[in-house]
VMD Tcl script that draws the C-alpha trace (Angstrom):
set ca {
  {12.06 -30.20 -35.76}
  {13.41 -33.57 -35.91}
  {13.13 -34.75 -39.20}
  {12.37 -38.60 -40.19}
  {14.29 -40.93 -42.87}
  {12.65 -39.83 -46.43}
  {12.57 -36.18 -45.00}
  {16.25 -36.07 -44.25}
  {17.14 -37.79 -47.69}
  {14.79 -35.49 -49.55}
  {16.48 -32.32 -47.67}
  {19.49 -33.00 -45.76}
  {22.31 -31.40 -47.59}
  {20.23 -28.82 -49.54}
  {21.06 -25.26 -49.24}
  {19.28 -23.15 -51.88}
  {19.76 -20.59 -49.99}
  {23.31 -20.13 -50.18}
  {23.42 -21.28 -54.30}
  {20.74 -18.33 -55.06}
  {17.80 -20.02 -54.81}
  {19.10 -23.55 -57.08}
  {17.17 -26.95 -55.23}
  {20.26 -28.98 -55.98}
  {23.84 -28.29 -54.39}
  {26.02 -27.39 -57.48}
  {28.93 -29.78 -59.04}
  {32.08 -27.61 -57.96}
  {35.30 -28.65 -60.01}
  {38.14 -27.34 -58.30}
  {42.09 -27.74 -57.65}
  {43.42 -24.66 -56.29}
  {41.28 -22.28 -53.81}
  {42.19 -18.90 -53.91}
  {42.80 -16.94 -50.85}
  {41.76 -13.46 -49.69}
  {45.27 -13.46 -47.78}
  {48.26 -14.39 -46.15}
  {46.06 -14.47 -43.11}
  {43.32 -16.14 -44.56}
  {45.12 -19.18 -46.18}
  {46.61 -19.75 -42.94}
  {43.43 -19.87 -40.93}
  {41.95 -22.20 -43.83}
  {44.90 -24.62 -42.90}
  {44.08 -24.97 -39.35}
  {40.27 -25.93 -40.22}
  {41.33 -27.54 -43.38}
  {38.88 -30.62 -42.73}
  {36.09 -28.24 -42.09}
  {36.64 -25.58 -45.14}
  {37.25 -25.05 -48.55}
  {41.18 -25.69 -48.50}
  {42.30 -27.39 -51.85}
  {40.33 -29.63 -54.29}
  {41.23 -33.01 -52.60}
  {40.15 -32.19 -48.59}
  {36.80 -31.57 -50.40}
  {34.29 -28.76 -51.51}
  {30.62 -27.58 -51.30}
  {29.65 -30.76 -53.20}
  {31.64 -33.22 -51.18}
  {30.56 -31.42 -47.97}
  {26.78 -31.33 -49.07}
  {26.99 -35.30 -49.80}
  {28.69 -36.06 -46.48}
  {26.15 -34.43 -44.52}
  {23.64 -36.06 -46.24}
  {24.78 -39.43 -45.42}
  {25.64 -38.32 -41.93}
  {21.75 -37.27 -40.98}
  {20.56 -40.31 -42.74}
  {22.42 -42.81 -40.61}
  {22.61 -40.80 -37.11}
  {26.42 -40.09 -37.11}
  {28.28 -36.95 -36.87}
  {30.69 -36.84 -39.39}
  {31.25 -38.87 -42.90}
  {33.86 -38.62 -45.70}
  {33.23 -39.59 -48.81}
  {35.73 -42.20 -50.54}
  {36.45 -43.16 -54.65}
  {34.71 -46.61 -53.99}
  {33.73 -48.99 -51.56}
  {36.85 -50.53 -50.90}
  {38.36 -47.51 -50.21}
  {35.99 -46.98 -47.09}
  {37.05 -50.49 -45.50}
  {41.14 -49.52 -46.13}
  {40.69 -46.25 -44.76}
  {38.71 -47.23 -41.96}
  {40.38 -49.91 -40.62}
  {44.24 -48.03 -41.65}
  {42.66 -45.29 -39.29}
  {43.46 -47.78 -36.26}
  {46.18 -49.86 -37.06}
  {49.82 -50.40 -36.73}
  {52.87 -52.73 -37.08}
  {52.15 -55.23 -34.72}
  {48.00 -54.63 -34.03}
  {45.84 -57.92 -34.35}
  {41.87 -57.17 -36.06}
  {38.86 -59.72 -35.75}
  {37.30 -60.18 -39.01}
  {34.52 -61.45 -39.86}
  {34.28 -65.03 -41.80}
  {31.68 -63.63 -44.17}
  {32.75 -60.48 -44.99}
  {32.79 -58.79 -48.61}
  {36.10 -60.58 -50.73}
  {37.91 -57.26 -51.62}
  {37.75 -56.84 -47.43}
  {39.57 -60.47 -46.91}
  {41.72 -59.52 -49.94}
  {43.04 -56.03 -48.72}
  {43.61 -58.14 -44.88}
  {45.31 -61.01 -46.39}
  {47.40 -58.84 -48.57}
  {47.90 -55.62 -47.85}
  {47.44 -55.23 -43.36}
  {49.76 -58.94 -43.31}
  {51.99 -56.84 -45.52}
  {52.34 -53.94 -43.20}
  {52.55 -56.37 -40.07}
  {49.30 -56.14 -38.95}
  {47.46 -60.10 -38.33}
  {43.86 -60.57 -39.52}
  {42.03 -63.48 -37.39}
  {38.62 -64.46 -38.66}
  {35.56 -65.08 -36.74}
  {32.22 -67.12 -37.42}
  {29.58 -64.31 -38.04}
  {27.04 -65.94 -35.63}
  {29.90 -65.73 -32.90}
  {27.82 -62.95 -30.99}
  {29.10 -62.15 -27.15}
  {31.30 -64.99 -27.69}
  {33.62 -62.66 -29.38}
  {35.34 -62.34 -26.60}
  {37.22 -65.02 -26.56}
  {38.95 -64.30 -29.26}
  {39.97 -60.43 -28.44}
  {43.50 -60.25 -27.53}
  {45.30 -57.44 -25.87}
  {46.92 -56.22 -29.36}
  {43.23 -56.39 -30.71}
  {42.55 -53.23 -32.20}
  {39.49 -52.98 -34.76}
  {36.72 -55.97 -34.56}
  {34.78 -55.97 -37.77}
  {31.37 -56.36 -38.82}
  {29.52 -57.07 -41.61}
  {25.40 -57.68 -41.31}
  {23.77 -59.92 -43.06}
  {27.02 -61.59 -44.35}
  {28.12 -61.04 -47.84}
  {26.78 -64.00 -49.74}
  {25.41 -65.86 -47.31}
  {22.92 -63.14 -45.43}
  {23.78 -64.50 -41.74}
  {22.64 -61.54 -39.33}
  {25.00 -60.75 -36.59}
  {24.36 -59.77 -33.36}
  {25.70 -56.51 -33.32}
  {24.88 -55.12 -29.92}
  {26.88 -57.94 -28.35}
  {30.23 -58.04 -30.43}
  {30.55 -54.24 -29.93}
  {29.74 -54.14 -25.99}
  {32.73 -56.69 -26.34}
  {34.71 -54.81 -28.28}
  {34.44 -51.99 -25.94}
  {35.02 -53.52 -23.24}
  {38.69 -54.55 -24.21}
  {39.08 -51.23 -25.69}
  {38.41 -52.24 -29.57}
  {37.35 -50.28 -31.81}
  {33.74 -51.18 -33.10}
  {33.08 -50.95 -37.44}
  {30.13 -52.19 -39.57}
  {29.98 -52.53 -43.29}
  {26.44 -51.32 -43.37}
  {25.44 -51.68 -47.35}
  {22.91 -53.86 -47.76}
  {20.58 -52.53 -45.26}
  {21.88 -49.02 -45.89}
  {21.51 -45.97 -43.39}
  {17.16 -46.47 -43.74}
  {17.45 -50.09 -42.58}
  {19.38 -50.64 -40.21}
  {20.76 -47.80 -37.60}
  {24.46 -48.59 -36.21}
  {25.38 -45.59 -34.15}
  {21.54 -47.19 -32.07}
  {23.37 -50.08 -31.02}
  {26.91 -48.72 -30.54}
  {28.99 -48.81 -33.40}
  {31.82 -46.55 -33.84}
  {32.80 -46.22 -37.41}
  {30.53 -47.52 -40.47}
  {31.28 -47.91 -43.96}
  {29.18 -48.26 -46.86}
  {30.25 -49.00 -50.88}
  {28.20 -46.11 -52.25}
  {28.08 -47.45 -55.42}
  {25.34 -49.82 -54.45}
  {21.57 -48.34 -52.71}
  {23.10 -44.91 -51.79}
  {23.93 -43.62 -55.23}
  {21.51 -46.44 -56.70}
  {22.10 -46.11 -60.50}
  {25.28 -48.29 -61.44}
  {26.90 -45.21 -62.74}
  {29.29 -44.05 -59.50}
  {32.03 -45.90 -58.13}
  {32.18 -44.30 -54.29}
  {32.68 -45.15 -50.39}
  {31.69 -43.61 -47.67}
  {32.92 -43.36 -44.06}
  {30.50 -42.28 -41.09}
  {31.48 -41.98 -37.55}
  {31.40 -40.36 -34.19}
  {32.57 -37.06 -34.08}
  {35.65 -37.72 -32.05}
  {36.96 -39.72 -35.18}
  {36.74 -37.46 -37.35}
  {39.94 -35.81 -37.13}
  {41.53 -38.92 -37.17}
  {40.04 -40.55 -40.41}
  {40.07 -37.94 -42.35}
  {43.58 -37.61 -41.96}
  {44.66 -40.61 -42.73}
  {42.45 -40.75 -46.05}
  {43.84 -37.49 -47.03}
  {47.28 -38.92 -46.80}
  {46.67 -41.74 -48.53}
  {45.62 -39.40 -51.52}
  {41.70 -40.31 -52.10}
  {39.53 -38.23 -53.19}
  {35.86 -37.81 -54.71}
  {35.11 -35.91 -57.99}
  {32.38 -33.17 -57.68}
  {30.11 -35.07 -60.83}
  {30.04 -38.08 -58.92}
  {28.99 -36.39 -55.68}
  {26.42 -34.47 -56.79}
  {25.06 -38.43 -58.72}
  {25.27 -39.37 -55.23}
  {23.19 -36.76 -53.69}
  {20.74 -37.43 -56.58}
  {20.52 -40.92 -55.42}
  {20.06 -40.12 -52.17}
  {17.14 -38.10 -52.70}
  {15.23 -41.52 -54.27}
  {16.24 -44.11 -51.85}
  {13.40 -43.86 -49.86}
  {11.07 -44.92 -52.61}
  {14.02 -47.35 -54.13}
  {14.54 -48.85 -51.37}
  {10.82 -49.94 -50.29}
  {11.00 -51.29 -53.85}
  {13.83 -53.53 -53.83}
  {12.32 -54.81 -50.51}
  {8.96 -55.65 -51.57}
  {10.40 -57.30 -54.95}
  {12.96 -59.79 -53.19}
  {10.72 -61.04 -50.66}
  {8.27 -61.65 -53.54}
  {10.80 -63.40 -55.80}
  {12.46 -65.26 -52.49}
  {9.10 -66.57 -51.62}
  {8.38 -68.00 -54.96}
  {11.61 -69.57 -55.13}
  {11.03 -71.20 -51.89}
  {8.57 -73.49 -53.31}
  {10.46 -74.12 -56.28}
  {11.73 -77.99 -55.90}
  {14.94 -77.11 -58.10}
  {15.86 -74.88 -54.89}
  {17.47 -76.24 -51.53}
  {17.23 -73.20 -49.55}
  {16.83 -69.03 -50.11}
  {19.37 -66.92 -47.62}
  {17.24 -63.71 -46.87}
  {17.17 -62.69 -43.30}
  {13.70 -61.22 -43.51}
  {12.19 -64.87 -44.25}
  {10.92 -66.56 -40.64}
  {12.72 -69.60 -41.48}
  {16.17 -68.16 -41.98}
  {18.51 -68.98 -38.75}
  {19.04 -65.86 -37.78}
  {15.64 -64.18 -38.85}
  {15.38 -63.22 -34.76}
  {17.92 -60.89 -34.63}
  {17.16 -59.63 -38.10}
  {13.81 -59.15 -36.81}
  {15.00 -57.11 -33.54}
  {17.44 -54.57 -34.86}
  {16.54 -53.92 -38.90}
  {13.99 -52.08 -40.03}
  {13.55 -53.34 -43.55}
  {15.42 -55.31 -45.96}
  {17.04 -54.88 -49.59}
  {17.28 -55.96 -52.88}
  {19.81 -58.37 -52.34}
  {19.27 -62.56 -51.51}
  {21.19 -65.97 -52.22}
  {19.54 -69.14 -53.04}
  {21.17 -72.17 -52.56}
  {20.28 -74.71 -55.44}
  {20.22 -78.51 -55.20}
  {22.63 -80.97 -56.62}
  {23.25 -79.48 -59.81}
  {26.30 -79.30 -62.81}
  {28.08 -75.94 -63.37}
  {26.98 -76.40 -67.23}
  {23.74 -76.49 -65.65}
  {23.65 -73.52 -63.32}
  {25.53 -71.47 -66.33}
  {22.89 -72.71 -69.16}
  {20.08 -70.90 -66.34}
  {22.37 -67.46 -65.58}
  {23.23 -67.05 -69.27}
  {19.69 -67.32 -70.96}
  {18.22 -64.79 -68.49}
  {16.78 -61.89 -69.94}
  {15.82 -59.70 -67.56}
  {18.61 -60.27 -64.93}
  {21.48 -59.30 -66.36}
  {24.88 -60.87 -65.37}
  {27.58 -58.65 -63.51}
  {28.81 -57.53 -60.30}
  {27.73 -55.19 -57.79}
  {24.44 -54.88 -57.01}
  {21.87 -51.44 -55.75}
  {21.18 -49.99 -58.80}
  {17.82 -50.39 -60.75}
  {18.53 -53.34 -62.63}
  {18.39 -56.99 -61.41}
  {20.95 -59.18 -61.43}
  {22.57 -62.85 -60.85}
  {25.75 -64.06 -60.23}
  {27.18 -67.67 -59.30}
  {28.53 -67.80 -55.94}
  {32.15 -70.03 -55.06}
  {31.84 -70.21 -51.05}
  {34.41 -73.04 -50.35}
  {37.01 -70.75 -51.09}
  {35.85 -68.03 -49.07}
  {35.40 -69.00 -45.50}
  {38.38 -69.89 -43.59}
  {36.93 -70.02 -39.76}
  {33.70 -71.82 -40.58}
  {33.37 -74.21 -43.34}
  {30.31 -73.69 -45.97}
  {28.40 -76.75 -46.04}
  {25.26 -76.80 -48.70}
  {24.32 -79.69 -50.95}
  {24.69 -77.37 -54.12}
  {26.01 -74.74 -55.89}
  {24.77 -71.21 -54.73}
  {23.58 -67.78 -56.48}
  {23.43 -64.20 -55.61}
  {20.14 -62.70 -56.78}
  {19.50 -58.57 -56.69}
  {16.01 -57.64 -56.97}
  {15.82 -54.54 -59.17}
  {13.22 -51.86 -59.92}
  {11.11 -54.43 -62.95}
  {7.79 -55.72 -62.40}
  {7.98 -58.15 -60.07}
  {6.16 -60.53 -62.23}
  {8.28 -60.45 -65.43}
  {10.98 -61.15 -63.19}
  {9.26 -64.22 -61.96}
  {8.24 -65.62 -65.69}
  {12.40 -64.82 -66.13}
  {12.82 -66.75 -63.30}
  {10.71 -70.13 -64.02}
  {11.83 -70.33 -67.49}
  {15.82 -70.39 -65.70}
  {14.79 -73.08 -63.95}
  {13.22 -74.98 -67.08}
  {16.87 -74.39 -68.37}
  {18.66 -75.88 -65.47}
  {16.58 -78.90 -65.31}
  {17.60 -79.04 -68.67}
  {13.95 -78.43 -70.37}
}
mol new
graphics top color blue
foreach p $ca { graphics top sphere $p radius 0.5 }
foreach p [lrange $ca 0 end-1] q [lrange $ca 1 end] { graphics top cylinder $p $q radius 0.2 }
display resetview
């Protein structure tokens, strides 16, 4: 039978059967694999990415996390990664050479322009960045060296929604490969492989393992890139402990009921903050007034945790005086697990084909797993602080 979302993440990856009857796949630590024979080790090499081979192509527990994520988010295949930004170098490394052009997009996550402006310029490959709200327009900008175009819906920071079916139908049609950074939304919110993605990625770390205790990336794609991405992970040495697979898979097997939290708390808290007059504007898709609510509206299914606010004319002393006396949003990066937090946000610095243009200094807000309503009491007396009260 076809199973739905909180099904598959209750389920998919479970084999009691084959671990005598245990619910949960168990943590396997291993190095070296033992072979029956000469014979055997050498048919274990040619299905190497499919098997248990040696410690770093993966085993049971890697495999039983991969397939996991793979049901969740309609793929075939996935490969599990040591963090996030592991995911977005293997992926796009998967597709590039010396001399290959990729279309970035303007609001994608930092470590993302970092490892482009660094490390791909470094190995000859030219990153050119494109407004997120760009849509079919993309192809403009698609040149015949144009290998990868990348996504990344709602933007990091600033929450625009891109149109996704439209910049990969371009992308294919110049022969581009099509890749999403799928996090906030995660597989339950937002399906890519529906509107014709190729190649996802996801920083783990954040609503799939859900805990702030796992640093880990994952991969998912079409089953004719499988072969390809995994070998060009494995070369470039990463690799996923068993512990913090099987923390993953025990993440996964909440994010149903997480998730439906996270959503209901941010639109609660990005509501009240809307009527707040120390705040210019809130940045969450899932609000009717946001710019590109429409398209958030068409394709997601849900939203997360995760929101910006954009204050008015205020001091840094100011904006610091509110993050620092907060008691229940803790200060600190990342975001997915169970706890809320805020961070300042520095924009001007970050945007290079559209220019950021707000009246004040902006925050990043995750909604954790409190009661809404301490949060909000947290909240008001942060913006007592910032007025200065």
């Amino acid at each position: 039978m076809k199973k739905r979302d909180r099904t598959l993440a209750t389920h998919a990856g479970n084999n009691p059967k084959a671990n005598k009857g245990v619910v949960n796949p168990p943590v396997y630590h291993a190095s070296t694999i033992l072979y029956d024979s000469v014979a055997d080790m050498r048919a274990r090499h040619k299905d190497r990415f499919n098997t248990v081979y040696y410690g770093r192509y993966g085993t049971p527990t890697t495999f039983a996390l991969e397939e996991a994520v793979a049901a969740l988010e309609e793929a075939d295949r996935a490969v599990a990664l040591p963090s996030g930004l592991a995911a977005v170098a293997g992926a796009l490394l998967s597709f590039v050479s010396a001399g290959d052009h990729i279309l970035m997009v303007d609001s994608a996550y930092e470590p993302t322009r970092v490892f482009c402006d660094n490390h791909l310029k470094r190995f000859g490959v030219e990153t050119t960045y494109y407004d997120p709200t760009i849509g079919a327009g993309i192809a403009e900008l698609i040149r015949p060296n144009t290998k990868v175009v990348y996504m990344e819906s709602p933007g990091s920071h600033t929450f625009e929604i891109q149109d996704v079916p439209a910049i990969t139908a371009a992308a294919h049609a110049k022969g581009c490969i099509a890749i999403l950074d799928n996090t906030w939304a995660s597989p339950l919110y937002f399906k890519p492989y529906r509107h014709g993605l190729d190649l996802v990625v996801h920083a783990a770390t954040k609503y799939l393992v859900g805990h702030s205790d796992v640093m880990m990336g994952i991969i998912t794609m079409r089953e004719k890139f499988f072969t390809q991405v995994k070998t060009q992970v494995h070369g470039m040495g990463f690799a996923v402990g068993g512990d913090d697979c099987y923390l993953a898979l025990r993440g996964i097997r909440t994010i149903g009921a997480r998730l439906a939290q996270h959503q209901q708390t941010a639109l609660t808290l990005a509501r009240w903050l809307q009527a707040r007059p120390e705040v210019h504007r809130v940045l969450h898709p899932a609000l009717p007034d946001h710019p590109t609510h429409a398209l958030w509206k068409r394709d997601f299914l849900g939203s997360s945790g995760l929101f910006g606010i954009v204050l008015k004319e205020s001091s840094d002393e100011r904006v610091a005086a509110m993050i620092d006396g907060m008691e229940l949003f803790g200060l600190g990066f990342s975001w997915g697990g169970y706890e809320s937090l805020m961070v300042p946000t520095n924009l001007t610095s970050a945007r290079t084909a559209t220019k950021w243009q707000q009246p004040g200094p902006t925050v990043r807000i995750h909604a954790g797993l409190e009661d809404p309503d301490d949060l909000l009491e947290d909240l008001a007396r942060g913006l007592d602080r910032l007025r200065g009260n």
